[in-house]
C-alpha positions in Angstrom: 48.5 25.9 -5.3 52.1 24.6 -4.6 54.1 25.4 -7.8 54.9 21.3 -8.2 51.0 20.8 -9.0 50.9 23.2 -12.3 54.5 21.6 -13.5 52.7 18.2 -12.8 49.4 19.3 -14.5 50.8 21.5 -17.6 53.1 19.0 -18.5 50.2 16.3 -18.2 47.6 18.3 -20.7 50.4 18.7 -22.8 50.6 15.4 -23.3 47.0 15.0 -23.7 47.1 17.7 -26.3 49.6 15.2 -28.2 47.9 12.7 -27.8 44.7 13.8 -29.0 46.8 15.1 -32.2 48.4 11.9 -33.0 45.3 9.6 -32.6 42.4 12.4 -33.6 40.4 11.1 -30.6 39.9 11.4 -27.0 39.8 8.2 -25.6 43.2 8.0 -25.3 43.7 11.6 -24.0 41.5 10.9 -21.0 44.1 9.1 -18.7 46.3 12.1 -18.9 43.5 14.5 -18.1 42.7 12.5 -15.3 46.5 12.2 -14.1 46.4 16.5 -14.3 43.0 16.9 -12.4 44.9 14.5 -9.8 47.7 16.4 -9.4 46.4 19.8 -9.8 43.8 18.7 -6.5 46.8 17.1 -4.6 49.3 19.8 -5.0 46.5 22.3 -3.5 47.3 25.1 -0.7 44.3 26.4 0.8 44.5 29.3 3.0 44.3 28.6 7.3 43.3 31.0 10.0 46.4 30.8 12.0 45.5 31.1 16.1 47.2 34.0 18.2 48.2 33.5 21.7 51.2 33.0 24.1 52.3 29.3 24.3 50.3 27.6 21.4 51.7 25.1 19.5 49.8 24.5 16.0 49.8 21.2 13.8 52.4 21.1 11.2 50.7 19.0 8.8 47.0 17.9 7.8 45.9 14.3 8.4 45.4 12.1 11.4 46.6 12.2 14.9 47.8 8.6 15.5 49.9 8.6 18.8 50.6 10.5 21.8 53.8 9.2 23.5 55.9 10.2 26.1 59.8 9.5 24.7 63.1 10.6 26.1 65.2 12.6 24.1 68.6 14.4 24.6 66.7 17.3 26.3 64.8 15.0 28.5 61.3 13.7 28.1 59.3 14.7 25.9 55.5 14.4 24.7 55.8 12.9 20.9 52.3 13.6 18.5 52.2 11.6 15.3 50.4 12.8 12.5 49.6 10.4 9.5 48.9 12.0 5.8 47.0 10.4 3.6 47.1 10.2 -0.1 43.7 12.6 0.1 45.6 15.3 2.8 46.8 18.7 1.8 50.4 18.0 1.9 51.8 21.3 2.6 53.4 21.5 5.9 53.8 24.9 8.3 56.3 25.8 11.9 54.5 24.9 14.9 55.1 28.1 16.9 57.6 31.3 15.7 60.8 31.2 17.0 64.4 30.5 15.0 65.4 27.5 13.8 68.3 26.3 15.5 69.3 23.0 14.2 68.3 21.3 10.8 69.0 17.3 10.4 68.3 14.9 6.9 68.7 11.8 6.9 68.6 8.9 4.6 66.7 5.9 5.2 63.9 3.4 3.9 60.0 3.8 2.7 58.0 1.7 5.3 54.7 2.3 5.7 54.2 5.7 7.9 51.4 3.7 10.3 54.7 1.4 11.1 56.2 2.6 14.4 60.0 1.6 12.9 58.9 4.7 10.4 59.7 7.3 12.8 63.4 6.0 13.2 64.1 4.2 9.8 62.6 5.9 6.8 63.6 8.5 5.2 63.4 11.6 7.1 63.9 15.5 8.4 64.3 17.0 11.5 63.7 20.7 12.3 64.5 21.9 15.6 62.4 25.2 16.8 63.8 27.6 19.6 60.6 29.6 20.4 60.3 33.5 21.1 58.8 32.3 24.7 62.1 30.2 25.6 60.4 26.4 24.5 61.7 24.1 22.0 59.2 22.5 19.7 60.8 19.9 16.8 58.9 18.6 14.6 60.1 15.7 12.0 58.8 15.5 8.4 59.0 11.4 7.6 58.6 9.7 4.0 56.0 6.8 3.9 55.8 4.1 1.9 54.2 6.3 -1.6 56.6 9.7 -0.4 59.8 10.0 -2.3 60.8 13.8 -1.5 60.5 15.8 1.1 61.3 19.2 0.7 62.0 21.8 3.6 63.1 25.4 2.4 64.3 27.1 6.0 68.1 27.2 6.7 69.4 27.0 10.6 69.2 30.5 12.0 66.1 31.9 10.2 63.2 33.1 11.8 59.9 31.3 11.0 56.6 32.5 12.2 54.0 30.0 13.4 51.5 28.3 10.7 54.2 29.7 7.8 54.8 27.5 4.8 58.0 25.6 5.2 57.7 22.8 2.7 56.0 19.5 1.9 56.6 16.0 1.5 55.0 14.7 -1.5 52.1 11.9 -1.3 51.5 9.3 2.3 53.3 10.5 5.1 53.8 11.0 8.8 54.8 14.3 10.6 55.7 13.8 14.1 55.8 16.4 16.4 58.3 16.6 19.9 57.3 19.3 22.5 57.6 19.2 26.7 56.6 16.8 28.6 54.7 19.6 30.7 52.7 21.0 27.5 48.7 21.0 28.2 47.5 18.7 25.2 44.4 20.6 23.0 44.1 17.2 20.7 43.8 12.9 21.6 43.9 10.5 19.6 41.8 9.9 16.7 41.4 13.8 16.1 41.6 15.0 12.6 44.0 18.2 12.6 44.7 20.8 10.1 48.1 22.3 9.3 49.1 26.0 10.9 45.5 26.2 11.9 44.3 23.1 14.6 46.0 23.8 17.9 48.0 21.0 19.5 48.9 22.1 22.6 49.6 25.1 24.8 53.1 25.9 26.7 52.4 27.5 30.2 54.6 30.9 30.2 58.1 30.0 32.1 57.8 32.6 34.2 54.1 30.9 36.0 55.8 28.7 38.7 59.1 31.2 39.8 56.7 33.9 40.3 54.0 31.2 42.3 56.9 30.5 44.1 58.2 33.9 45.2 54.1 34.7 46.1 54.6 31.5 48.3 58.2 33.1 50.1 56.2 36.2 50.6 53.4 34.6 52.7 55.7 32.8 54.7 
């Protein structure tokens, strides 16, 4: 349970509790019982197997896989996985793959609905930029949707995250996209239903496959 859900939920039966002392009934108590169970359910962390292996990257967030792209960005191109939360998703969000977080980015914007494709550049939004242990950068952007009014991302730049860890949240309908290489083998299509720090994405080839294909190559010649 993420520690938001028993603030939410306390607070709420306490104001049941109130209510049921003022009126003597509990009619009237019932809608902030209700509100509680809600948020007490919503704010819920379940526990994930998290895969071991060389080169995997893991979903971030729990929800929908909505788009596979192939973007350019300032690294070069770059395959782009969209992940849309719904108001019924776990909400907790985990790294990708261990490595140390390099670079850190929020930015301000608007609350359109996280199925709109202007989302991803628009709305309200934060970028974390991975440097993995095997030599790959993974990034992965945490984007407010159209209920989501704070996202909350605890790392700092230079700390070392481990893959599937607990990083943060962003609270109610959202969208998570997630930027890897444009060479990464793809575990997932569209349509597929993916579970935070446990559903693998994709899987990273080891950097040093083609150099030593290529020196077997030289050898034979």
């Amino acid at each position: 349970m993420v520690r938001d859900g028993y603030l939410y939920g306390l607070t709420l039966l306490a104001v049941a509790a109130v209510v049921y002392f003022l009126t003597g009934g509990w009619i009237w108590t019932l809608i902030p019982i209700l509100l509680a169970a809600f948020f007490l359910w919503f704010f819920r962390d379940p526990p994930r197997s998290i895969p071991q292996g060389e080169g995997l990257i893991v979903s971030p967030a729990d929800g929908k896989l909505t788009a596979i792209e192939r973007v350019m960005t300032p690294t070069g191109e770059s395959l782009r996985l969209s992940i849309f939360l719904s108001v019924f998703n776990v909400h907790v969000n985990r790294s990708p793959i261990t490595g140390t977080l390099r670079d850190v980015r929020y930015q301000k914007g608007q609350f359109l609905n996280a199925l709109n494709p202007d989302s991803a550049e628009k709305n309200e939004q934060n970028l974390a930029i991975v440097d993995g242990d095997d030599g790959h950068e993974v990034a992965f952007k945490q984007i407010a949707g159209l209920l989501a009014r704070r996202i909350v991302f605890r790392p700092k730049a230079g700390d070392r995250m481990e893959r599937g860890e607990r990083i943060g949240m962003i609270k109610f309908g959202s969208r998570v996209d997630v930027l890897m290489p444009a060479y990464a083998e793809l575990r997932v299509k569209v349509g597929d239903v993916v579970k935070g720090g446990s559903t693998v994405l994709a899987h990273i080839p080891h950097l040093l496959e083609e150099p030593m294909l290529a020196l077997e190559v030289e050898s034979l010649v």
